[in-house]
C-alpha positions as CSV (number, residue, x, y, z in Angstrom):
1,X,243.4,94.0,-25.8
2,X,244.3,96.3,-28.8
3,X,248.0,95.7,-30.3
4,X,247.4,99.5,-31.4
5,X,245.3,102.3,-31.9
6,X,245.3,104.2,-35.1
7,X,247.6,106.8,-35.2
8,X,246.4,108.5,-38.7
9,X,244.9,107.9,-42.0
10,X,247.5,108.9,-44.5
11,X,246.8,109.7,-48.6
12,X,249.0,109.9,-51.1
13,X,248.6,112.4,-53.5
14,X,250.8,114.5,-56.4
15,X,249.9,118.0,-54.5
16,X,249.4,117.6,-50.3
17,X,248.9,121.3,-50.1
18,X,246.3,121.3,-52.6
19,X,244.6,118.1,-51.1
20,X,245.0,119.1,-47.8
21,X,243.3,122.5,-48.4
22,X,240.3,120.6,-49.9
23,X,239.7,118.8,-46.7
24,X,240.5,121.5,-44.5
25,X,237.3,122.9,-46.7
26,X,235.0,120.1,-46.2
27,X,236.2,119.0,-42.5
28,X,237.6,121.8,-40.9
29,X,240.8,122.3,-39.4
30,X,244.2,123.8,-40.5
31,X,246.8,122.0,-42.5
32,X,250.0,121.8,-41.5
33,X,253.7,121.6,-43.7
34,X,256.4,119.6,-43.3
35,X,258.9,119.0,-45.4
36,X,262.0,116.9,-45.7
37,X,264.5,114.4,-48.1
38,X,261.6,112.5,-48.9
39,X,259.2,115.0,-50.1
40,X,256.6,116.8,-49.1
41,X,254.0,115.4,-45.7
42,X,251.3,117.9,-44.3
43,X,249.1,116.8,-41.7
44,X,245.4,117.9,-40.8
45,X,243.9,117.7,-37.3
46,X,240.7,117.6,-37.7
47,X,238.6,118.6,-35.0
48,X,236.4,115.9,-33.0
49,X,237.8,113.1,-35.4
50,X,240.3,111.4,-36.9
51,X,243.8,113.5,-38.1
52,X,244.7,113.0,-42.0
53,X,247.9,113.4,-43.6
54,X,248.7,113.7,-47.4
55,X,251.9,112.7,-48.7
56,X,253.4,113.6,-51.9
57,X,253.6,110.5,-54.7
58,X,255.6,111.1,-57.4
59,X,254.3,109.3,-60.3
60,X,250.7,108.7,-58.2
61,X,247.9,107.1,-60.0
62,X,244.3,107.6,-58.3
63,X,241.9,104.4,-58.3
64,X,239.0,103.8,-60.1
65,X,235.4,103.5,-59.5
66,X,234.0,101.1,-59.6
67,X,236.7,99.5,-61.4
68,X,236.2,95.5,-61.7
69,X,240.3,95.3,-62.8
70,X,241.4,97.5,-59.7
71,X,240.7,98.1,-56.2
72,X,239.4,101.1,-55.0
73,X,242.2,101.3,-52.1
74,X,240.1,102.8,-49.5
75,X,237.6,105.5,-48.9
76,X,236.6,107.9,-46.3
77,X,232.4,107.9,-45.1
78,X,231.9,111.7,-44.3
79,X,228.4,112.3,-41.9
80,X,226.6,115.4,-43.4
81,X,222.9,116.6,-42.1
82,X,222.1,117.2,-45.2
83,X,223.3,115.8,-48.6
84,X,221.9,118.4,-51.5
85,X,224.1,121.4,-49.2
86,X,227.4,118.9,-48.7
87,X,227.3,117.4,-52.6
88,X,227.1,121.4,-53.3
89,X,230.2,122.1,-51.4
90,X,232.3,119.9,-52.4
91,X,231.9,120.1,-55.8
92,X,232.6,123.8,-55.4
93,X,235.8,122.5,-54.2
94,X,236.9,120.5,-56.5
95,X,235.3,117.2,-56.1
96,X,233.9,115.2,-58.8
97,X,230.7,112.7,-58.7
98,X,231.1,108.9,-59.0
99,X,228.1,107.5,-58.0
100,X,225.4,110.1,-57.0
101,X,222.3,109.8,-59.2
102,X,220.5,107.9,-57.2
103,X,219.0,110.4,-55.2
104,X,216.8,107.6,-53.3
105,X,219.9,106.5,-51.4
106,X,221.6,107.9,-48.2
107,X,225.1,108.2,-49.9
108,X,226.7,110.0,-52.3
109,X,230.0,108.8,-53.6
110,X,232.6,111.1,-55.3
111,X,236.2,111.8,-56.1
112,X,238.8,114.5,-54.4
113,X,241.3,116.3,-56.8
114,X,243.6,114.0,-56.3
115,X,241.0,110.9,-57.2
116,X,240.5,109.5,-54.2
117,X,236.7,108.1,-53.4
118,X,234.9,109.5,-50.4
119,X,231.3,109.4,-50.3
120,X,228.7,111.5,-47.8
121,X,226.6,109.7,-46.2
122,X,223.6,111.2,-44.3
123,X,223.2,107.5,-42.4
C-alpha cells in the first residue's frame, strides 16, 4: 500500500510566469498566480497528466548537462508523435538543445528558459 500519491511536480525557477507560460505552450493548459510572503508560486493543470508548479528561486542556478561535477536534478520525458514538429516548437519557445544530434534515437534532450532538462521522446 502507497504511503502517498504524488501531489505535484514542482520547479524552481527565477521567472514562474515566464516558465509557466512555456509549458502551458508545449502541454497545454492555463497557468495559474499565486502570490504570497514567500514569493511568487503559479501552478499548471495540465490536462490528462500530471499538474506542475513553478516557484520563484531567488539566486536559482539551472543544472548542467551532462555535467560529470553536478547532477542534473531531474527531468521531465514529454510523449510527442512526432519529434522534427515538437523539437520545432519548442525551440520557437524558448527551449534550447542539449543532446539532439543524434537523429537515429527516439529522444531529444533540451533545456527550458529557465535551464531545466526535458527531453521528447517519441518512445
Amino acid at each position: 500500500m502507497a504511503l502517498a500519491k504524488l501531489g505535484v511536480v514542482v520547479l524552481d525557477c527565477p521567472d514562474p510566469r515566464a516558465l509557466a507560460g512555456f509549458y502551458a505552450e508545449v502541454l497545454g493548459g492555463t497557468p495559474t498566480v499565486e502570490a504570497d510572503d514567500s514569493g511568487e508560486w503559479v501552478d499548471l493543470k495540465v490536462p490528462g497528466g500530471p499538474a506542475l508548479a513553478f516557484q520563484e528561486a531567488p539566486g536559482y542556478v539551472p543544472p548542467k548537462w551532462p555535467s560529470p561535477d553536478g547532477s542534473q536534478q531531474f527531468h521531465l520525458d514529454l510523449d510527442v508523435e512526432d519529434l522534427d514538429a515538437a523539437e520545432k516548437g519548442v525551440l520557437a519557445l524558448g527551449a534550447k538543445p542539449l543532446d539532439a544530434e543524434d537523429r537515429t534515437r527516439t529522444f531529444r534532450v533540451y533545456a527550458d528558459p529557465a535551464g531545466h532538462p526535458f527531453c521528447l521522446c517519441a518512445c
